[in-house]
N, C-alpha and C positions, 0 to 999 in steps of 0.2 A: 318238760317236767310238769308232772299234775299236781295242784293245788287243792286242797281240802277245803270243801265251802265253810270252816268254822275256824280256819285260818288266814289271817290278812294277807295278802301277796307280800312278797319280799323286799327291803326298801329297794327301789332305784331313783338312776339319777341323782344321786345325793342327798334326799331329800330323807328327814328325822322324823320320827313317830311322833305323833302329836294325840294327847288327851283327842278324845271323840267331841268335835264341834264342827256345826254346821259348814258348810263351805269352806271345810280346811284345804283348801290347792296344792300343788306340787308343780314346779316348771316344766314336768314334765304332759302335763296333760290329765292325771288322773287325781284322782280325789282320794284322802284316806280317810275311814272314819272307823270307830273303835277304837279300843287300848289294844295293845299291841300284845303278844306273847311275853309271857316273864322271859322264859329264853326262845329266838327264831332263830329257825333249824339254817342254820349259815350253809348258803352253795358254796360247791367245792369250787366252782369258778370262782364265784363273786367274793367270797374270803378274805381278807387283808391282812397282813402279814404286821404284827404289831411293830412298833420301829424301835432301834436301839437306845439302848439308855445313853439320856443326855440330849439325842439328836430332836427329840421332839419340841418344835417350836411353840411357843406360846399362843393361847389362842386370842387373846386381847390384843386391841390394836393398841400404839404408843401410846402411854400415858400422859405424856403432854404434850401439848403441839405447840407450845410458845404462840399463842393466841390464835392457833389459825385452826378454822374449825376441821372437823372430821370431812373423811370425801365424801360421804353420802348417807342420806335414811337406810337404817338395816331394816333390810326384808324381813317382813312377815310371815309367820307359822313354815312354812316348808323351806322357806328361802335362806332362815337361820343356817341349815347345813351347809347350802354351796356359801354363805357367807364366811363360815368357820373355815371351810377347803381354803379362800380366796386369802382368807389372813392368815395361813399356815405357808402358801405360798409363799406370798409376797415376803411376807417376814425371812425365810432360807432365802428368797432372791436377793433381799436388801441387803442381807449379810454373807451373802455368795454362802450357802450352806450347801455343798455339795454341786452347784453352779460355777460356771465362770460367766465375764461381764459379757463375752458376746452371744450367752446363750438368754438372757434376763430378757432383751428385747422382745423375742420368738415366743414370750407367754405374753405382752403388752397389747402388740400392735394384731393381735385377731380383729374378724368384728362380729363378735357374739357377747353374749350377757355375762358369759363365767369368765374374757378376758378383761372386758371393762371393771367387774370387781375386783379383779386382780390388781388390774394401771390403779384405781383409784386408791386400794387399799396399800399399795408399791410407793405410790406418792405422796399418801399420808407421811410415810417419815421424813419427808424434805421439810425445811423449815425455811421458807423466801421469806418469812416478814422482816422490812427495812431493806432488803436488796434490790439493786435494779435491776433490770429486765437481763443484762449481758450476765451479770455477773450471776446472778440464778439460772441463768442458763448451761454457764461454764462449772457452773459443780454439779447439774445434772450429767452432761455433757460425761463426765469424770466416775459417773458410778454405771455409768453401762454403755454399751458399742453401739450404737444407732443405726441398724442395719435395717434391709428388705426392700421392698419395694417402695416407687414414692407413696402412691398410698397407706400403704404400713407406717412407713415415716412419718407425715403428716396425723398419721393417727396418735402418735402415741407422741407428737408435738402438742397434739389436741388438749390431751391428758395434761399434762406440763402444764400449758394455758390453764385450763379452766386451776388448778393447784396453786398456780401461781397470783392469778385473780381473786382465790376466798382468802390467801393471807395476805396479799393487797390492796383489799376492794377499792379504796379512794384514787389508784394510780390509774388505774384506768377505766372508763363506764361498763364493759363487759369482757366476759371470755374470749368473746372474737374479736374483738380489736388485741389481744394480747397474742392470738393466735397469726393474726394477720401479721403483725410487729416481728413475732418471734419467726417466721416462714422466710422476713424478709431482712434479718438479719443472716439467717443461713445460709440464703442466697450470696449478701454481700460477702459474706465471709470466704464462700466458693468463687467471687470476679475478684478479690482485692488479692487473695494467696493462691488460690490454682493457677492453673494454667492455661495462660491465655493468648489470642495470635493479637489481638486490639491492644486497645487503652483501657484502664480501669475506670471505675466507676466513680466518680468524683460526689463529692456531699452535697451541691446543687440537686445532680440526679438522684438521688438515693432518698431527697425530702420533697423531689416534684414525682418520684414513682408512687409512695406512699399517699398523694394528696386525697382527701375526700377517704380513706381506708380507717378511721375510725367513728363505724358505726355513722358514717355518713360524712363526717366530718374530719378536718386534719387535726394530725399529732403535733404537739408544742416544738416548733420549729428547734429548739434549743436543745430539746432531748432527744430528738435524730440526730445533731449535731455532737450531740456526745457521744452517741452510742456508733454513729460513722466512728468520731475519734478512738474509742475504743476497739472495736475491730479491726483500725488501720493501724495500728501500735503494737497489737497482740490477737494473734490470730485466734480461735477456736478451741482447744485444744480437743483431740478425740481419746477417748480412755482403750488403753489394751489390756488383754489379761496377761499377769504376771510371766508364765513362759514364755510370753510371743516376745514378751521386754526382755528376758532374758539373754534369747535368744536373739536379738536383735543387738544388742549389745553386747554381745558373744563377735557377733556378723563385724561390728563396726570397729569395735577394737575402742583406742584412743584416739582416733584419726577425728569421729564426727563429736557433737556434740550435741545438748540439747538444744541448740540455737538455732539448728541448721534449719534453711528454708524448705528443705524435702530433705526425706530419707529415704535410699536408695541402697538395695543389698548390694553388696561386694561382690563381685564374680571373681574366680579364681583360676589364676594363669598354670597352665601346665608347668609340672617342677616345682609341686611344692602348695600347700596349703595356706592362702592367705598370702601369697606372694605378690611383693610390690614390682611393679614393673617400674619405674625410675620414680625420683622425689629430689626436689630441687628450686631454688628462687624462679623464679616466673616474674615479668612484668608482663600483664594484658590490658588488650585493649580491645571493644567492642567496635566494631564495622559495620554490620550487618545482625541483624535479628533473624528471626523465624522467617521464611519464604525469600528470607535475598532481601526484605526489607532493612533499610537504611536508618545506625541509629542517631534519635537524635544527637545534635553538638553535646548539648550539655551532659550526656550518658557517654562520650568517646575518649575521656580522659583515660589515662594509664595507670594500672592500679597494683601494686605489688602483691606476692602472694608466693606461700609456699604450696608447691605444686606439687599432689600426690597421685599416681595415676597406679590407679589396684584396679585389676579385670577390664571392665569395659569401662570405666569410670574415671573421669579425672576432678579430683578434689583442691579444692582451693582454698588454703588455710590461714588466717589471719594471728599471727603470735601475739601473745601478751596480753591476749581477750580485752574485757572493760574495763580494768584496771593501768594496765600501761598504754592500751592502746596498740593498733598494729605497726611492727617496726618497716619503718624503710630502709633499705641499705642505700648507703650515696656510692656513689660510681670512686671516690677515694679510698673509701674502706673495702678490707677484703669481706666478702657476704661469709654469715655464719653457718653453720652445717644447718638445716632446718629439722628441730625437733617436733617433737609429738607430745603437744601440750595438753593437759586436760582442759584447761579453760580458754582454749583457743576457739576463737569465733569464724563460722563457716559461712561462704556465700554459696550460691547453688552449683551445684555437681554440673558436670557437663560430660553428657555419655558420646562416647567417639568413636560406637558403630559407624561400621560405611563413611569414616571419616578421613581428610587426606591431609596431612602435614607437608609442607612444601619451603623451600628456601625463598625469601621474599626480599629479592637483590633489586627491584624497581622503589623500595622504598627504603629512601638513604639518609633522612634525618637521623635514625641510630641504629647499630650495630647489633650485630648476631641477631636480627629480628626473622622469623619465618610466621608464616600464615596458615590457619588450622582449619578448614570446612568442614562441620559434621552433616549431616545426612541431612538434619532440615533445612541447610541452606543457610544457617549461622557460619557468619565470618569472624574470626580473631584475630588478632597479632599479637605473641608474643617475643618477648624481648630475656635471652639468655643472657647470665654473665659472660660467656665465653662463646668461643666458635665451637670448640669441643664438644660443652653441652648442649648447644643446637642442634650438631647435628645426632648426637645420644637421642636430645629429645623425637626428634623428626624421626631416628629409626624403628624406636620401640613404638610412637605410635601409631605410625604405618604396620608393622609387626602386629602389636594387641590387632586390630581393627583386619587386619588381612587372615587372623589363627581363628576371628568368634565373630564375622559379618556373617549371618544369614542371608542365605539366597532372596533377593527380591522377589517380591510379589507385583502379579500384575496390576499396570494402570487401572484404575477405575474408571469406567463407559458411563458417558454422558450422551445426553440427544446434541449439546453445542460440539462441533468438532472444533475444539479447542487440545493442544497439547499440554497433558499429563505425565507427571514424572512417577515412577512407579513407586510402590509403596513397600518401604527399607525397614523389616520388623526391626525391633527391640531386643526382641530376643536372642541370648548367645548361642552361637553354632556350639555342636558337641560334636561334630568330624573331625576325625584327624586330620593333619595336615595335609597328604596328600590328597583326599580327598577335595580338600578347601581348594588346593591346588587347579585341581580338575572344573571343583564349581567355577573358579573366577576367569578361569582360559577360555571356558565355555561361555560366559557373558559377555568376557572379551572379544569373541570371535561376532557374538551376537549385536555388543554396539557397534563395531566395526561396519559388520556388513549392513544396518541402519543408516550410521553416517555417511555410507558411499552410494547408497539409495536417496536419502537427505541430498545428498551435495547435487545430484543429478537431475530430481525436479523442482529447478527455481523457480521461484516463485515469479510471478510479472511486475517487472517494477511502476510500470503504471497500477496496478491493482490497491487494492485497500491495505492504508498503512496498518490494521490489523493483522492482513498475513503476513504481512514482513517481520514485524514483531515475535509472530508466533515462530516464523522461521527462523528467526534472528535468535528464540528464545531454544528453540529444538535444538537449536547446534551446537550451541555454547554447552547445553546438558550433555550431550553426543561428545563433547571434545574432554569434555571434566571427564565422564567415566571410563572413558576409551583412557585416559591418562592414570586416574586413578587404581583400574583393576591391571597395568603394565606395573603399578606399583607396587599392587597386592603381589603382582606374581614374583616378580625380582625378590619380594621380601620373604617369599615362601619356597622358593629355590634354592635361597641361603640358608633356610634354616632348615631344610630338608637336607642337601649337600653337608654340611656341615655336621648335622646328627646332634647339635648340643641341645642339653634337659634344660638350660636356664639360661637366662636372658645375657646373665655376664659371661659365660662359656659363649654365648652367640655373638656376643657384642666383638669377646678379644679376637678370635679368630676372624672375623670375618672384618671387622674395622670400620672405622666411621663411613667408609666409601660407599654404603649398600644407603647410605643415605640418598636420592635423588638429586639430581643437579640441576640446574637451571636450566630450562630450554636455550636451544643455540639460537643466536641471535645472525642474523645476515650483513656483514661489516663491505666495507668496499676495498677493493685491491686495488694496488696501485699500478701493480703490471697488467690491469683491466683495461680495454679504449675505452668501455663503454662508462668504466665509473671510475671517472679522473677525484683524486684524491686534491678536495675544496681547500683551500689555505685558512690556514686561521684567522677567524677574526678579531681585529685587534676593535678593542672597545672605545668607541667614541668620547673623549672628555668634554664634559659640558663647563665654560668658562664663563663665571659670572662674569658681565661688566657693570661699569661701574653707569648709575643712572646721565652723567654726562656724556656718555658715547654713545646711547643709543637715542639723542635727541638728532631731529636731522631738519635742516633747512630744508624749508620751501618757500618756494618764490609766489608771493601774493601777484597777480594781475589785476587789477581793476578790470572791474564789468565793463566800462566803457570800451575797455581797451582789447574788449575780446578778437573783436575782429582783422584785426593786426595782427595775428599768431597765425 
């Protein structure tokens, strides 16, 4: 497009016509000088389309900042315009005008000149003075989704810091000590609540990580020691935007609540939308952690719980929330039907992919107990009211985990030839039955023919107690899934045979029998030669005597007299 030498170019880049003075600038490179046209001939590209009445935001920033100054010197002569853009922005973001919260972030965390005015201008309306460091963080936290990359993240943490420093100057000596502080509180907050295979982080570690991190020097041991206390109490909270809560609380029903330690969507079982697969008292108890690790004593006690098991998910429900407290039933009283409390308190889900339920008759302290392994090698016990519902419980969750286990994925390759157990997605299968069918006969066949290659080259028992171990570790995995997928399939032949749409159609027809029994045990016959049938033994009584019976004469010799004997 050709420009006439007696007319000024066209504005770009944002930049406003300005009275004719010396060295007036443009961010974008060029210089304007001259008064500009009463009216310039507007490109049909470059145009702007005026905005709807009402929708146009103010171009002043807040009026008052309860003492905390503004973000920054407003640019000079050219800069006034992307200044005005930056506060027309930020103002529709702060107020979701036409935004939702996870989109707010993706105009923050660039790194050029027109995002930074935006964070600074976005952050002007926080108001931290008098708050501490968590708690200004947690109503940040709450007006938009903190997404992208870690350097994105970090960026627009940056922003926060240096906002949270002009309206607390005397808390801390600079921006980057609040930047430092605030990084490594989000940290903490990811080892104290995510997920983790270790120990967490204890408040020693978390005030010797920090040491020498402000600005050379340490933070007031007192106020890590709160701000640990604080995160370990009340985790983070992350904001969503209103549909995703909707919809998520659509997904959960009345079953989760906002207490729960994760939120996990429901998966839903054929026959029926939102269909519970059983719900019933549960007592559990932890055995084993993540990897086969051992929990400790003081984690192994038995904990009651109303047990909800919807899709791949089993929910563990605490009644009577913080008010009454969660109820026990004592073994006198009949157990009450288990409802669906809104202010019931939830401990963490426990997903029961690739997981196996089994009858647990070697452990005899108490009744109707069976054992639960899910896929990462977490052990359970729990304890049913009845033999009934054990074995209910055992069927449907062999059932769930045999209809929606996805096919393994292979072990991952290492340089150590070390044994790896392959890797059991998360995600639910969407095959029909028969087909599931087909996947686990075929894995079946596949451990199988593993274990009979395993059993064939021993290891040398002189050899390093490392290969034994490893051997020792291969086979036990080889014996579990070889056991597990004859599980799957019995369970998927019933309910293939049988043709029923829901769980109680499969249950009555087929009967608690499709449950698993206990491996056979090797006893000895009596019409055996080789294994004579031992007599009983009777138990030894130990009889106190009395301290005069068990003093006993002995005969003194005199030394002289040794040699006489």
């Amino acid at each position: 497009m050709g420009v006439s030498q007696g007319s000024p170019p066209p504005p770009e880049h944002g930049c406003a016509w300005l009275p004719a003075s010396p060295g007036a600038s443009c961010p974008g490179g060029e210089v304007a000088q001259g008064a500009p046209p009463a009216t310039p001939p507007p490109h049909p590209a470059m145009e702007e389309l005026p905005p709807e009445t009402g929708e146009e935001p103010p171009l002043d920033p807040p009026a008052s900042t309860h003492g905390c100054p503004p973000g920054g010197p407003a640019l000079a002569n050219g800069g006034q315009g992307r200044r005005r853009e930056a506060q027309r922005l930020a103002t529709r973001l702060f107020h979701l005008d036409g935004f939702k919260r996870s989109q707010v972030a993706a105009f923050l965390r660039k790194n050029n000149d027109f995002s930074g005015m935006v964070a600074q201008e976005y952050l002007d309306f926080f108001q931290f003075g008098g708050q501490t460091l968590d708690q200004a963080l947690r109503s940040f936290l709450q007006a938009l989704v903190l997404t992208g990359e870690t350097q994105e993240r970090e960026r627009i943490l940056s922003h926060f810091s240096r906002r949270y420093h002009r309206c607390n100057p005397g808390a801390f000596p600079s921006p980057d000590a609040v930047h430092s502080l605030t990084c490594a509180i989000m940290l903490l907050n990811t080892d104290l609540h995510g997920q983790r295979l270790g120990r967490a982080m204890t408040s020693a570690e978390f005030v010797a990580n920090l040491s020498g991190m402000m600005d050379g020097q340490d933070f007031p041991r007192e106020q890590l020691k709160a701000l640990y206390s604080s995160i370990r109490s009340e985790k983070l909270a992350w904001a969503a935007d209103e549909e995703e809560e909707e919809e998520e609380v659509g997904r959960r029903g009345s079953l989760a609540s906002p207490s729960c330690k994760k939120s996990n969507p429901f998966l839903e079982l054929p026959g029926g939308s939102g269909a519970v697969a059983c719900r019933g008292w549960l007592t559990r108890k932890v055995l084993a952690e993540a990897d086969g690790k051992k929990t400790p004593w003081g984690r192994r006690g038995w904990k009651s719980f109303q047990a909800v098991l919807k899709g791949t998910v089993l929910y563990f429900l605490k009644p009577g929330g913080r008010t009454g407290g969660p109820h026990r039933p004592s073994e006198s009283s009949p157990l009450p039907a288990p409802q669906e409390e809104g202010g019931a308190e939830a401990e963490e889900p426990l997903g029961i992919h690739h997981a196996l339920a089994e009858r647990d008759s070697k452990y005899t302290k108490r009744p109707n107990v069976f054992r639960l392994q899910t896929a990462d090698w977490r052990l359970f016990l729990f304890q049913a009211p009845t033999q009934e519902e054990m074995l209910s419980w055992i069927s449907r969750i062999n059932l769930v985990a045999a209809l929606f286990s996805s096919p393994a994925f292979p072990a991952a390759v290492g340089s150590q030839c070390r044994f790896v157990r392959p890797i059991l997605p998360a995600a639910p299968s969407r095959s029909p039955p028969e087909e599931q069918h087909r996947s686990h006969e075929a894995w079946m066949e596949r451990v199988a023919q593993e274990l009979l290659e395993h059993q064939r080259n021993l290891p040398d028992k002189r050899g390093r107690a490392r290969d034994l171990d490893e051997y020792r570790l291969k086979k036990e995995y080889l014996l579990y899934e070889r056991r597990r997928y004859e599980t799957y399939m019995q369970m998927l032949e019933t309910w293939i045979n049988i043709g029923a749409r829901d769980l109680e159609e499969w249950e009555a027809q087929a009967g608690p029998a499709v449950a698993p029994l206990d491996p056979p045990t090797l006893t000895k016959a009596h019409s055996s030669p080789s294994l004579v049938a031992e007599p009983p033994i009777t138990p030894t009584v130990r009889v106190k005597r009395n301290i005069s019976e068990r003093r006993t004469v002995r005969k003194i010799v005199p030394k002289r007299n040794k040699n006489l004997l």
